[in-house]
N, C-alpha and C positions, 0 to 999 in steps of 0.2 A: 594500430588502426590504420587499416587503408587511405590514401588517398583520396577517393572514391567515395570511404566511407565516412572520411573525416568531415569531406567538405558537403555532404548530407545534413551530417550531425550538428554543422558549424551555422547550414541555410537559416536564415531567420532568427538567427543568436548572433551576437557580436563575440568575439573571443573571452571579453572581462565575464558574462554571463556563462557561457560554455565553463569557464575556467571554476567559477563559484560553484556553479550546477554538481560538475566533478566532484569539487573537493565534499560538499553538501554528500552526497553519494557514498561520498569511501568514508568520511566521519559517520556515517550509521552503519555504514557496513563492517565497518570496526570495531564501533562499542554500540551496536544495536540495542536500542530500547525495548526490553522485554523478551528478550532471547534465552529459552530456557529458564525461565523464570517461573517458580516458583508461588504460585497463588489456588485461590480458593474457589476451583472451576465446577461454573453452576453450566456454564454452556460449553461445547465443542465443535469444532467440524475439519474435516481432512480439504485440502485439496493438492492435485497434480497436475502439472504443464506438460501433459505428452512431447511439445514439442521441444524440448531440452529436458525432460525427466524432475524437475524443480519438485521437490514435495513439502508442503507444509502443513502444518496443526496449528488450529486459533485456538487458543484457549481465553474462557471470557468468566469472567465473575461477575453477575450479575446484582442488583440491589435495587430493592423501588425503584424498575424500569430506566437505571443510571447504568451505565458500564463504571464498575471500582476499580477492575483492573483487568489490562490485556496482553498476555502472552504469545508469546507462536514460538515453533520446535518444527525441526526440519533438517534436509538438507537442500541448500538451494542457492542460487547463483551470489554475486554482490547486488543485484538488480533486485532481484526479488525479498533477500534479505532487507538490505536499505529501506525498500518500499512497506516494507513488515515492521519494521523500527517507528519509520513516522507514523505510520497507522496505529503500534500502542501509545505514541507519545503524544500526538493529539487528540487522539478519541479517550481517551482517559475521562471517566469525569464527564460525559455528553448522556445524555438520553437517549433511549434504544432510538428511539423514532429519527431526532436527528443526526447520530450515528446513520444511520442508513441511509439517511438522503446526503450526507456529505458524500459516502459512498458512492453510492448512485450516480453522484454528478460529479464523480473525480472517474466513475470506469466511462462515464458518455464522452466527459471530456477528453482522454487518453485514446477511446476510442474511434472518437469521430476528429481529433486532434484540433480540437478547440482549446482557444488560450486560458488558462486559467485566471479567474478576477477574486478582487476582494479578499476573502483573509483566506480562501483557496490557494492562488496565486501566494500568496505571504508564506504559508506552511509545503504547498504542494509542486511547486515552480520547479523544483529538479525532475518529477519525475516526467515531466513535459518534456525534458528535452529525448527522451528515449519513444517518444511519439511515433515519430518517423519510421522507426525499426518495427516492421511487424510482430518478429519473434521477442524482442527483447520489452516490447511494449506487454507483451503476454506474460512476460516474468513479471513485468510490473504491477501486473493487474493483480494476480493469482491471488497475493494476498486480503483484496480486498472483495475477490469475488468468493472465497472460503467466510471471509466477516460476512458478507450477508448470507452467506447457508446461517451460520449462528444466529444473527441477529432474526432473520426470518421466523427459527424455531422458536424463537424467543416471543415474536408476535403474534404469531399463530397459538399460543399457549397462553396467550394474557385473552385473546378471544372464546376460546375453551370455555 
């Protein structure tokens, strides 16, 4: 990492946070939660990052309006994988509805680079710090803007 790009990365972080945010990062991108894993998929949806080629698949098992279990398959950066990790490993267990608004207000936050608060903040604080980087903040999203294709289909279908 640059210079340049370090002391970016580092603005409005103190190094002890930078350093945990890191490691938070490579521990999902290592043993990613729900990588290739294996369940009982009621829901699907593709997405791709043109601008690094990132490609991922959510896969969702649905249950009386509860996500039971969330996978994703792909190939795609450490940024976008990580980001895909915590996303099965919190939303586990949430209902479709507020699954989506966590969503929703983890891609506003990311995207308008708003600080994360409350149990946001508590779960979602690493991928803050990738805020700053346009493209690499686009890895980060991917996988939560492919959850709401699912979760959508999902909503649109209980209206039906």
């Amino acid at each position: 990492m640059g210079n340049q790009v370090q002391q970016a990365y580092t603005n409005g972080h103190n190094q002890g946070q930078h350093s945990l945010y890191q490691q938070a990062m490579l521990a999902h991108h290592k043993s990613p939660v729900g990588f290739e894993q294996e369940i009982n998929v009621s829901h699907s949806a593709d997405g791709v990052n043109p601008a690094c080629g990132d490609e991922i698949r959510i896969d969702a098992e649905l249950c009386d309006d509860h996500i039971s279990h969330l996978a994703f398959f792909g190939d795609s950066c450490a940024i976008c994988r990580a980001s895909a990790s915590m996303l099965c490993q919190f939303l586990r267990n949430q209902p479709v509805a507020q699954a989506l608004a966590i969503s929703q207000q983890l891609q506003l936050s990311l995207d308008k680079n708003l600080a994360f608060t409350g149990q946001m903040a508590e779960h979602f604080a690493p991928l803050g710090a990738v805020a700053k980087f346009p493209v690499r903040k686009q890895c980060a999203l991917l996988p939560w803007s492919t959850l709401d294709k699912v979760l959508k289909k999902t909503l649109n279908e209980s209206e039906v």
